[in-house]
Backbone bond lengths (Angstrom), bond angles and torsions (degrees), N, CA, C in turn:
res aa  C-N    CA-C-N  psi(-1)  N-CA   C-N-CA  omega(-1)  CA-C   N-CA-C  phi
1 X - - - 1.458 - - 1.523 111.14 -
2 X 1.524 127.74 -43.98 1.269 119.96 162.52 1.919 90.87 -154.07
3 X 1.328 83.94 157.11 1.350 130.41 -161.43 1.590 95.95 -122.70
4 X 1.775 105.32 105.89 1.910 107.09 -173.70 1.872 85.80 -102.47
5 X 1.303 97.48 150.42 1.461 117.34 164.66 1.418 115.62 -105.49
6 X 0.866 117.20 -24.64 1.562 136.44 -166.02 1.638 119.07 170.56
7 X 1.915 106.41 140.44 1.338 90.89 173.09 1.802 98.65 -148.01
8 X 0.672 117.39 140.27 2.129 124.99 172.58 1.465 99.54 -106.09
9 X 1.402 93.48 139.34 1.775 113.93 172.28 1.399 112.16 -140.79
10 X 1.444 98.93 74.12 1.818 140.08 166.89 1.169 104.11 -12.33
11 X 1.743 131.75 131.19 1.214 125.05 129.45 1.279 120.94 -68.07
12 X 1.362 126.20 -177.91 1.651 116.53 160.90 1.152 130.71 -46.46
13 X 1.676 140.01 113.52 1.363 120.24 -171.57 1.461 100.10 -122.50
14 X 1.345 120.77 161.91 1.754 113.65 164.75 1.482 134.81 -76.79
15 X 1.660 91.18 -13.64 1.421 92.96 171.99 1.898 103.58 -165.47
16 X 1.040 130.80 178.15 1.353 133.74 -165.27 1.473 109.23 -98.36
17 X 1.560 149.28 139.58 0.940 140.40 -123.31 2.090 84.10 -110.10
18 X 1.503 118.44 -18.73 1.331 118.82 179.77 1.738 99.16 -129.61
19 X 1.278 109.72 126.71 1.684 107.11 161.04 1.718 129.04 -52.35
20 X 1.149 92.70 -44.06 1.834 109.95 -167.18 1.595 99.11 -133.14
21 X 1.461 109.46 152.51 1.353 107.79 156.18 0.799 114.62 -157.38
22 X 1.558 153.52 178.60 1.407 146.40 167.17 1.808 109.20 -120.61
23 X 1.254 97.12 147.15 1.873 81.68 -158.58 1.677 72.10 -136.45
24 X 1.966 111.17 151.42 1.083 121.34 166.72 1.465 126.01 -127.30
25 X 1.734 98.11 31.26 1.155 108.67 160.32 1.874 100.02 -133.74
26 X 1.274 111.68 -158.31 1.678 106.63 -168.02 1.780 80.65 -86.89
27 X 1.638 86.59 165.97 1.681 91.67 168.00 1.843 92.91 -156.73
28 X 0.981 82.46 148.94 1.788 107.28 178.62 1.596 132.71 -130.45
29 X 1.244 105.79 99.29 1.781 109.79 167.69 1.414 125.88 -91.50
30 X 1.192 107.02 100.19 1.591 98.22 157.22 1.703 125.91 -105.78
31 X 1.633 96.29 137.18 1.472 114.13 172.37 1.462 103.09 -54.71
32 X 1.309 131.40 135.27 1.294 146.22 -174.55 1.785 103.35 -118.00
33 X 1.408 105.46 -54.12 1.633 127.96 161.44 1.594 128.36 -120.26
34 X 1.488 116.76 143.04 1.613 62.29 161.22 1.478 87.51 122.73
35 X 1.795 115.62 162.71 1.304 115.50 142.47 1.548 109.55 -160.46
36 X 1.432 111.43 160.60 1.712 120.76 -162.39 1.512 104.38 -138.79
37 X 1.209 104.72 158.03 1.512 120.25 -171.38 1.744 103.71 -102.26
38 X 1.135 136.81 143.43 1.608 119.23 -178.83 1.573 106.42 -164.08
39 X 1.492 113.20 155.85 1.421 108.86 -173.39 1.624 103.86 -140.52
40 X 0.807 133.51 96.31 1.697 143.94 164.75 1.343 113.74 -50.82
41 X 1.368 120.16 108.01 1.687 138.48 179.57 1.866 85.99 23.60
42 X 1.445 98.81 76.76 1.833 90.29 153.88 1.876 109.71 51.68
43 X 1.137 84.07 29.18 1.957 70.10 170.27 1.697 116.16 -106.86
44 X 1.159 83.03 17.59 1.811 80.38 -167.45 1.609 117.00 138.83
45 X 0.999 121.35 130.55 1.940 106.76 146.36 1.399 140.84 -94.00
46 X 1.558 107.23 122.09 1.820 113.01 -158.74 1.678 96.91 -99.09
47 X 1.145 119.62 177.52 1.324 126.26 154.93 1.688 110.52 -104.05
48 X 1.370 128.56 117.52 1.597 130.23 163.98 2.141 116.76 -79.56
49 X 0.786 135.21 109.82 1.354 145.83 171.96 1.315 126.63 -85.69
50 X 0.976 133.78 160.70 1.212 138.44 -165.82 1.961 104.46 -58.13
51 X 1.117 115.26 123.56 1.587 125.23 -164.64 1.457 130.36 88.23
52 X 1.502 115.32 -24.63 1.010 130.53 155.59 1.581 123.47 -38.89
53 X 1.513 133.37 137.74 1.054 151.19 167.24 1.535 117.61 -112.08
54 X 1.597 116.50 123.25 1.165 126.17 164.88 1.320 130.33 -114.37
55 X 1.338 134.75 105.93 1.772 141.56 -172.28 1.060 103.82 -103.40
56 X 1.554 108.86 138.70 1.108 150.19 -175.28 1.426 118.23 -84.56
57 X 1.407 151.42 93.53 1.541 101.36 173.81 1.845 133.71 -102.82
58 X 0.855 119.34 174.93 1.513 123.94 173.13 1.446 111.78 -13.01
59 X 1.238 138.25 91.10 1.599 122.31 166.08 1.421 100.82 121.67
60 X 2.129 120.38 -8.52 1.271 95.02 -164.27 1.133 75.36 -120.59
61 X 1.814 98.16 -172.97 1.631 127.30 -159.86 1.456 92.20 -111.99
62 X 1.282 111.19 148.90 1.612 137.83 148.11 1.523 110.94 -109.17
63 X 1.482 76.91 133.74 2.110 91.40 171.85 1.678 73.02 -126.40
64 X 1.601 98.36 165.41 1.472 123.65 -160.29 2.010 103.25 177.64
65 X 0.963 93.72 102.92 1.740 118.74 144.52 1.123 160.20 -127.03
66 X 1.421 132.90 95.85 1.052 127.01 -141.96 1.616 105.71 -63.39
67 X 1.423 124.99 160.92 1.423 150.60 164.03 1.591 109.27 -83.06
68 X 1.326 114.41 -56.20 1.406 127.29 -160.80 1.846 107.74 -133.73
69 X 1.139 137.73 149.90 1.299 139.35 161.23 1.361 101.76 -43.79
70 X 1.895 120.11 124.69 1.402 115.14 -163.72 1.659 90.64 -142.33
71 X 1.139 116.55 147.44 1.329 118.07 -179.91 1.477 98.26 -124.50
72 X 1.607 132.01 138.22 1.123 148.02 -164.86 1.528 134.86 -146.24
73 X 1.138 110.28 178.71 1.511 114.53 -159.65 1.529 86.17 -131.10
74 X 1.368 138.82 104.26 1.761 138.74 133.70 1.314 129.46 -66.34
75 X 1.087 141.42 136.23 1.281 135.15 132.21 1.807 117.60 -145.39
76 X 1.306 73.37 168.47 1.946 91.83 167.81 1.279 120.37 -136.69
77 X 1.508 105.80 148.09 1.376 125.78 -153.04 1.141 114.58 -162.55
78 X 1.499 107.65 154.12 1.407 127.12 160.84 1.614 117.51 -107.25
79 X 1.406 94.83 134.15 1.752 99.18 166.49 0.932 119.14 -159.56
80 X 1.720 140.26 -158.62 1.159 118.21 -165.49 1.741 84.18 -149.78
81 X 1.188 126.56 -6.29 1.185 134.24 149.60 1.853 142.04 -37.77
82 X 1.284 109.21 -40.22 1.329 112.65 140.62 1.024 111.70 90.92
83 X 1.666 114.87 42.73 1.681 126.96 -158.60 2.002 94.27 -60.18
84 X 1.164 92.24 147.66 1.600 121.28 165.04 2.123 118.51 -37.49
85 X 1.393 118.46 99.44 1.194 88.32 -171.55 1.264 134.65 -93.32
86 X 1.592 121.71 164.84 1.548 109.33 -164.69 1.655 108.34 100.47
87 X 1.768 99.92 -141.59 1.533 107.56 -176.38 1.466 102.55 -128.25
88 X 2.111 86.47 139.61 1.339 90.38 -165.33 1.764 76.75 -122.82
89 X 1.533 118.74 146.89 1.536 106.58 -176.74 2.016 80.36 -112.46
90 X 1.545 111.67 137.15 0.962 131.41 176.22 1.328 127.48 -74.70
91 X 1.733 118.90 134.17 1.655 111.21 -165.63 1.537 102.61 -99.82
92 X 1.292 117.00 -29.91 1.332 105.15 -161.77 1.698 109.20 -105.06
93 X 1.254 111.77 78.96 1.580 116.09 178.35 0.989 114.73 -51.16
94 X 1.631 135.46 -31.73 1.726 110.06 -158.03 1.683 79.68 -85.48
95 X 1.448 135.26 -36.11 1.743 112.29 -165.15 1.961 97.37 -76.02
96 X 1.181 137.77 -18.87 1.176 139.12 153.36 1.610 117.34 -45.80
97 X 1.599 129.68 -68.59 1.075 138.68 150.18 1.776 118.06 -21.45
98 X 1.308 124.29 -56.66 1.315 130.47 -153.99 1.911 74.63 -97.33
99 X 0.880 160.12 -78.75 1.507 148.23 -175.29 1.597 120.73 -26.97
100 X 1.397 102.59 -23.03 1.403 123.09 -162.90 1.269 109.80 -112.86
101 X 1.501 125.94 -6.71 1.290 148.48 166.27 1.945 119.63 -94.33
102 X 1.357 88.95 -41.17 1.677 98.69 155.14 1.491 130.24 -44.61
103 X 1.481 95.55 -50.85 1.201 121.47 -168.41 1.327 110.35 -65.02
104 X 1.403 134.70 -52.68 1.151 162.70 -146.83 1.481 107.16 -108.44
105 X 1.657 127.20 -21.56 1.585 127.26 150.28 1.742 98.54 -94.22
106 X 0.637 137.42 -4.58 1.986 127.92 -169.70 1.818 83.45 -68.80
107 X 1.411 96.33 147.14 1.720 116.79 177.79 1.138 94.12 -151.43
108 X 1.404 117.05 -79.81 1.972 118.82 -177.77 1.604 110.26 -58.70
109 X 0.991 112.05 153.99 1.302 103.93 175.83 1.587 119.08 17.56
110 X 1.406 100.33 79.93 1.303 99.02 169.18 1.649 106.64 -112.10
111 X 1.267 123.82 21.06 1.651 111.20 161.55 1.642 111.75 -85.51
112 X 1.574 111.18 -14.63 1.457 131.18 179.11 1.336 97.80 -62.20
113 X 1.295 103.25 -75.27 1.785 122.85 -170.84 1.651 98.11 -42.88
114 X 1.518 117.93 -66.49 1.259 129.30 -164.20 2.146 103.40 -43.05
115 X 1.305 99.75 -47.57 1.772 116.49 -163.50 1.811 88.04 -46.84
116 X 1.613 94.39 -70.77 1.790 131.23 -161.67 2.023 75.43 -36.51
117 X 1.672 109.98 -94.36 1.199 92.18 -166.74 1.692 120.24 -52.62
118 X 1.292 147.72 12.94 1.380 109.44 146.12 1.499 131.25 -100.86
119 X 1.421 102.50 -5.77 1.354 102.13 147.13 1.633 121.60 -49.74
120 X 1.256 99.40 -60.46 1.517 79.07 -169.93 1.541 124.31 -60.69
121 X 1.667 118.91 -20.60 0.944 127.07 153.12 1.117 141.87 -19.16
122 X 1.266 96.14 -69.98 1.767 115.03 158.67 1.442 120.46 -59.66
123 X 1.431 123.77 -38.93 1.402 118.20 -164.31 2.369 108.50 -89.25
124 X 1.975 97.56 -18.48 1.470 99.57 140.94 1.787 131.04 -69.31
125 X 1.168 112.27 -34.78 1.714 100.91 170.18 1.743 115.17 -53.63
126 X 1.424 86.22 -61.28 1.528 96.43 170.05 1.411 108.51 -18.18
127 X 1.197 83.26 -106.70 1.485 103.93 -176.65 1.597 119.88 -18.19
128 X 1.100 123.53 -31.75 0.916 132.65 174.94 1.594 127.67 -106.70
129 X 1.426 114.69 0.19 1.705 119.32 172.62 0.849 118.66 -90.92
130 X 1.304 115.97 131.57 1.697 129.35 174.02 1.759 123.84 -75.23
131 X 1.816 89.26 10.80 1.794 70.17 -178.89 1.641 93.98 -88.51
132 X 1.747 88.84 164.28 1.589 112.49 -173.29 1.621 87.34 -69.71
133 X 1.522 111.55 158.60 0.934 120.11 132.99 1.486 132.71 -86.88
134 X 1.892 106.13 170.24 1.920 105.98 -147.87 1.245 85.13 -143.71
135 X 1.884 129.20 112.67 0.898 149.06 -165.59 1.771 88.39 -70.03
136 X 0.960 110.82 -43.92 1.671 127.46 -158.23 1.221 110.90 -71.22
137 X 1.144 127.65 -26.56 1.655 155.87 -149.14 1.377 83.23 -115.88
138 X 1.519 132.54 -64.06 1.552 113.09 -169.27 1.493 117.32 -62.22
139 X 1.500 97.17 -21.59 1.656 104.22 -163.14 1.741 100.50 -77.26
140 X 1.782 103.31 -49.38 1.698 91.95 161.43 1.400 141.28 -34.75
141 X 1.651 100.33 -52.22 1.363 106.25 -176.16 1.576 112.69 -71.02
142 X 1.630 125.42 -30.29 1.109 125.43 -174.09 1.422 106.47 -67.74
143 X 1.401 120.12 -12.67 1.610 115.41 -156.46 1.821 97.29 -105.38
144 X 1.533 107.01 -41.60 1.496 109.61 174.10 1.934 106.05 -55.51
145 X 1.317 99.04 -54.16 1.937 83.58 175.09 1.515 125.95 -43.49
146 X 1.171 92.03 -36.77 1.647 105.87 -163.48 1.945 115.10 -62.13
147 X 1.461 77.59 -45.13 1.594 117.14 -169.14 1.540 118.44 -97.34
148 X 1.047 127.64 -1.34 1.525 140.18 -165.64 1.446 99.41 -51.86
149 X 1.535 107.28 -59.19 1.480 119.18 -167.15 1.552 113.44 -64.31
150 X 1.137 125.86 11.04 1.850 139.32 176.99 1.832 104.51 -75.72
151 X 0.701 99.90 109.62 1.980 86.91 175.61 1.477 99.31 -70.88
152 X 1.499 135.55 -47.91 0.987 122.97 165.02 1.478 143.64 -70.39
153 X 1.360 110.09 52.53 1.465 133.53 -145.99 1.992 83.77 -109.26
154 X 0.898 135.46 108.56 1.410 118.73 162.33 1.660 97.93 -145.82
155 X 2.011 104.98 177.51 1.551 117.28 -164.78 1.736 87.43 -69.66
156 X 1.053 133.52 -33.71 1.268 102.80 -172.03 1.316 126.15 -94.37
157 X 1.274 118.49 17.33 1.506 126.37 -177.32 1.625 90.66 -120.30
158 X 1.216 133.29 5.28 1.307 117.87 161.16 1.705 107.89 -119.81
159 X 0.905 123.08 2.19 1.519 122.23 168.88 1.593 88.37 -104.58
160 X 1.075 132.19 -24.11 1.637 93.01 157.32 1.002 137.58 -70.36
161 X 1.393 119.55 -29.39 1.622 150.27 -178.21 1.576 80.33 -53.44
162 X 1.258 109.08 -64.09 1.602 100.58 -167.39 1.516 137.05 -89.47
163 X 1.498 103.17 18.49 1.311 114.54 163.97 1.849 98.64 80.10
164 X 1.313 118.33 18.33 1.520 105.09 179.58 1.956 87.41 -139.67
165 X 2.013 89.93 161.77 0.983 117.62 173.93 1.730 109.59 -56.66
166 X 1.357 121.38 144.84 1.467 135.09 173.53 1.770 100.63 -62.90
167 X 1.104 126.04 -20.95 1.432 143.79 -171.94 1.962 94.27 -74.98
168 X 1.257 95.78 -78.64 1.597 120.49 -168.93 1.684 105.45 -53.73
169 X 1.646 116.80 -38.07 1.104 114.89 161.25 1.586 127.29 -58.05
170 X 0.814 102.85 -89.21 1.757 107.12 -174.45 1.847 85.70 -42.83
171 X 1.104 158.74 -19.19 1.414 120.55 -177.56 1.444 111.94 -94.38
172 X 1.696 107.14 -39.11 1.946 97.35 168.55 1.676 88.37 -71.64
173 X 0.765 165.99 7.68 1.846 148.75 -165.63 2.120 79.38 -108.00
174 X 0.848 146.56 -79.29 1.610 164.75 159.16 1.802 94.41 -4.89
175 X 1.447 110.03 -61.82 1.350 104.28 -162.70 1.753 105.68 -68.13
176 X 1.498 97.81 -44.46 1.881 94.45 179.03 1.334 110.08 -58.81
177 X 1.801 119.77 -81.11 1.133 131.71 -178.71 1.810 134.88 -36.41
178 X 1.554 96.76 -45.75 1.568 110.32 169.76 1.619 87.85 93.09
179 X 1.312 129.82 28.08 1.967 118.17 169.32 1.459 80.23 -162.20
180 X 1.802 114.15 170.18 1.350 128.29 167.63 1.458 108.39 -82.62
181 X 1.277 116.84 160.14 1.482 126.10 -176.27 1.579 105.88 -50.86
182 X 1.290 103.35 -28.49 1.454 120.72 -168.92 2.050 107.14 -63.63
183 X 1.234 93.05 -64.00 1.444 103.52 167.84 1.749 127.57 -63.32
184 X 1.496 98.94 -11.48 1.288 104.40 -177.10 1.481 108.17 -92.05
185 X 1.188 114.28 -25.25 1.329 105.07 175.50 1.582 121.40 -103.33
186 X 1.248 115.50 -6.98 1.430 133.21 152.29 1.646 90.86 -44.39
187 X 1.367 118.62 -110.23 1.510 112.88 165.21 0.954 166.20 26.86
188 X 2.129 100.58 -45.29 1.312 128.42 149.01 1.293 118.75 -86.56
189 X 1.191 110.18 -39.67 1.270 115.76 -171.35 1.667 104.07 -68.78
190 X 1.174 117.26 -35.69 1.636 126.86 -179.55 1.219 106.79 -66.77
191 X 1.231 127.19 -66.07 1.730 135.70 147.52 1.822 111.99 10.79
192 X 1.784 83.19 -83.06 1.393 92.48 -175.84 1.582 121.73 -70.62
193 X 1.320 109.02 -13.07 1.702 102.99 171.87 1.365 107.99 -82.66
194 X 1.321 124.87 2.72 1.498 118.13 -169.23 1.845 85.71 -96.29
195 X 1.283 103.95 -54.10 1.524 106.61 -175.95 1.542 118.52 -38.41
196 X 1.311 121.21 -41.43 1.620 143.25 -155.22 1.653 101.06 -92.29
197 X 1.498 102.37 -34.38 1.532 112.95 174.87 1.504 122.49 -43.60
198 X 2.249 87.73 -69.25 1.132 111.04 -177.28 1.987 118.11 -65.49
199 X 1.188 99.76 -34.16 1.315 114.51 -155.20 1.940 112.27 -83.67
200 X 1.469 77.65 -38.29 1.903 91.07 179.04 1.394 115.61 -98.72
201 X 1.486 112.46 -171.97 1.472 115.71 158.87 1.704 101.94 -130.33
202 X 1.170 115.40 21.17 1.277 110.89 168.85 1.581 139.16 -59.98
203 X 1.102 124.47 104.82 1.719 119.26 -171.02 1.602 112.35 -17.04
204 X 1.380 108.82 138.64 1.411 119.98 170.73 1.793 105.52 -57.58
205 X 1.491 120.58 -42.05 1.642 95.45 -179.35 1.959 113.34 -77.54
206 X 1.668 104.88 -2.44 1.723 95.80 165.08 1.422 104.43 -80.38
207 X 1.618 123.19 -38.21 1.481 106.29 -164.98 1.724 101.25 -78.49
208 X 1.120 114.56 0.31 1.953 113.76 -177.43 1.718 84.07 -74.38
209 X 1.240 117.12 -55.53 1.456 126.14 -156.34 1.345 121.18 -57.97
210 X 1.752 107.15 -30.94 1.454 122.99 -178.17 1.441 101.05 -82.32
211 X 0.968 114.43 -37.88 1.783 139.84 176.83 1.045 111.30 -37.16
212 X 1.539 128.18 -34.45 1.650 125.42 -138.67 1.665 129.27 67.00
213 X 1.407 110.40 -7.21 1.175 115.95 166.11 2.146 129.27 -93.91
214 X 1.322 78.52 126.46 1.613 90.46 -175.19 1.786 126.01 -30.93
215 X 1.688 91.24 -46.79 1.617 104.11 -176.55 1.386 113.70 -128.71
216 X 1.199 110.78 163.02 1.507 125.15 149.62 1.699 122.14 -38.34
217 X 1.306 104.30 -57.11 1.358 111.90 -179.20 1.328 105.37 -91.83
218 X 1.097 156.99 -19.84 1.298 159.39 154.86 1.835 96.50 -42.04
219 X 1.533 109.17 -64.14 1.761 92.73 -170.72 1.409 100.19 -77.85
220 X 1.185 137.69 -17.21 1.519 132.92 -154.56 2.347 89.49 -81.95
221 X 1.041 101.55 -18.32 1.483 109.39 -178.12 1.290 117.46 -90.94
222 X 1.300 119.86 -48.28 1.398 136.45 173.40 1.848 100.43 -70.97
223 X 0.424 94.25 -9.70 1.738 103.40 -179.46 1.331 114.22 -97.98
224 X 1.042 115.91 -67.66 1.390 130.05 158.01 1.653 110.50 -17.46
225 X 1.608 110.70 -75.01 1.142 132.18 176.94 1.375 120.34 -43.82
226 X 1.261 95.46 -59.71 1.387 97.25 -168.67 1.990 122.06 -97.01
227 X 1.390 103.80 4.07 2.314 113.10 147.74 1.162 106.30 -123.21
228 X 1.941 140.26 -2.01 0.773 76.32 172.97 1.615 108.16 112.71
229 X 1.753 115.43 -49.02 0.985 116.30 -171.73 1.771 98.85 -137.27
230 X 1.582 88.64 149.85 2.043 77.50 -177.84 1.292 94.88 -102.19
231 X 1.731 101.62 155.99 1.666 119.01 -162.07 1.405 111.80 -62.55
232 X 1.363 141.28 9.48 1.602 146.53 160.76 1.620 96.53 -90.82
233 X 1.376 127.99 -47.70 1.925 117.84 176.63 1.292 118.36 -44.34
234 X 1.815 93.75 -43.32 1.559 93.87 -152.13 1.913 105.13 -92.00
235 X 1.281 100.47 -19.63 1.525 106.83 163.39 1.865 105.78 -59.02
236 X 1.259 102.30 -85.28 1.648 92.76 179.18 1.581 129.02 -36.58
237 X 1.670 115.79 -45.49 1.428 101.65 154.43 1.255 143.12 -49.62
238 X 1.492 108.30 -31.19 1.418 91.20 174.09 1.874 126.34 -100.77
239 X 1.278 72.28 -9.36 1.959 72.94 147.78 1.256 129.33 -93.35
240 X 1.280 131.08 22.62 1.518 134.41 148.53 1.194 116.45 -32.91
């Protein structure tokens, strides 16, 4: 159900140790104390408050400043669940509270504990978001997983697939997801070269190839760009 990469469980701080970031898997902050200012791939700037939840998705950026000393809950993840994007302000505090109490006794296996509560995380937004669902939007996203690894994978060869304008796509694809189809599959595809990095010893122009990317230096650039780190750093780091 989700797959954690990492998660922090904040004391009070005055300010966040990065302003912005771009994450290419989901990522999730919740205010625990506290309140922060934040903007999801350019959609605006909201204020988040104490209980409040903010998601990230695949491909997009967080900006984040705190207002007040805020202590918090991060992580990143994979799922296939499809948390709500942006800010969702939460109804049911005492199952919020008792998630948030887990968190805060977990010692043994606490990447277990950490996963369990953001699942449930996600499956409270749910439950509680009013966006419509978009038959069209699932059918995109089901087809970019499938298909990632195509170099010739682009918005206008899948809004034809689907009988709609490249226009009409990326904006219902924008309203569900919170990024353009474009960025969303950047995302996956980035995802999975991190996976193939860490996991294999396969040449960087096979993992470009599994990737959907044409070259070696094509992902070793796009990679670069977009953590931050070029695909020989981030291989050796994570085999530490």
């Amino acid at each position: 159900m989700v797959i954690l990469y990492g998660h922090l469980l904040a004391p009070p701080r005055e300010q966040f140790s990065r302003a912005v970031d771009t994450y290419d898997v989901w990522c999730l902050l919740l205010a625990r104390t506290g309140s922060f200012a934040f903007e999801v791939s350019a959609g605006g700037r909201r204020v988040a408050q104490r209980h409040d939840i903010v998601v990230c998705p695949p491909g997009g950026t967080l900006w984040r400043r705190m207002l007040t000393p805020t202590s918090f809950f991060h992580a990143r993840f994979h799922t296939e669940l499809e948390p709500p994007v942006g800010l969702t302000r939460v109804r049911d505090l005492d199952r919020l509270r008792a998630d948030l109490a887990l968190l805060e006794a977990a010692r043994a296996h606490a990447d277990l504990v950490a996963a369990h509560v953001v699942a449930d995380l996600i499956l409270m937004m749910r439950g509680q978001s009013e966006t419509p669902e978009d038959d069209l939007v699932r059918q995109a996203t089901a087809y970019i997983l499938d298909h990632f690894a195509r170099p010739d994978l682009s918005l206008r060869r899948l809004a034809a697939l689907l009988g709609i304008s490249p226009a009409q796509l990326s904006r219902r694809f924008r309203a569900v997801r919170g990024v353009t189809p474009v960025a969303y599959l950047r995302g996956v595809r980035l995802q999975k070269a991190r996976e193939l990095l860490a996991e294999t010893d396969d040449t960087l122009q096979a993992i470009a190839e599994r990737c959907g990317y044409r070259s070696a230096f094509y992902l070793s650039r796009v990679f670069s760009d977009r953590t931050g780190q070029s695909p020989s750093r981030y291989r050796k780091d994570s085999r530490v």
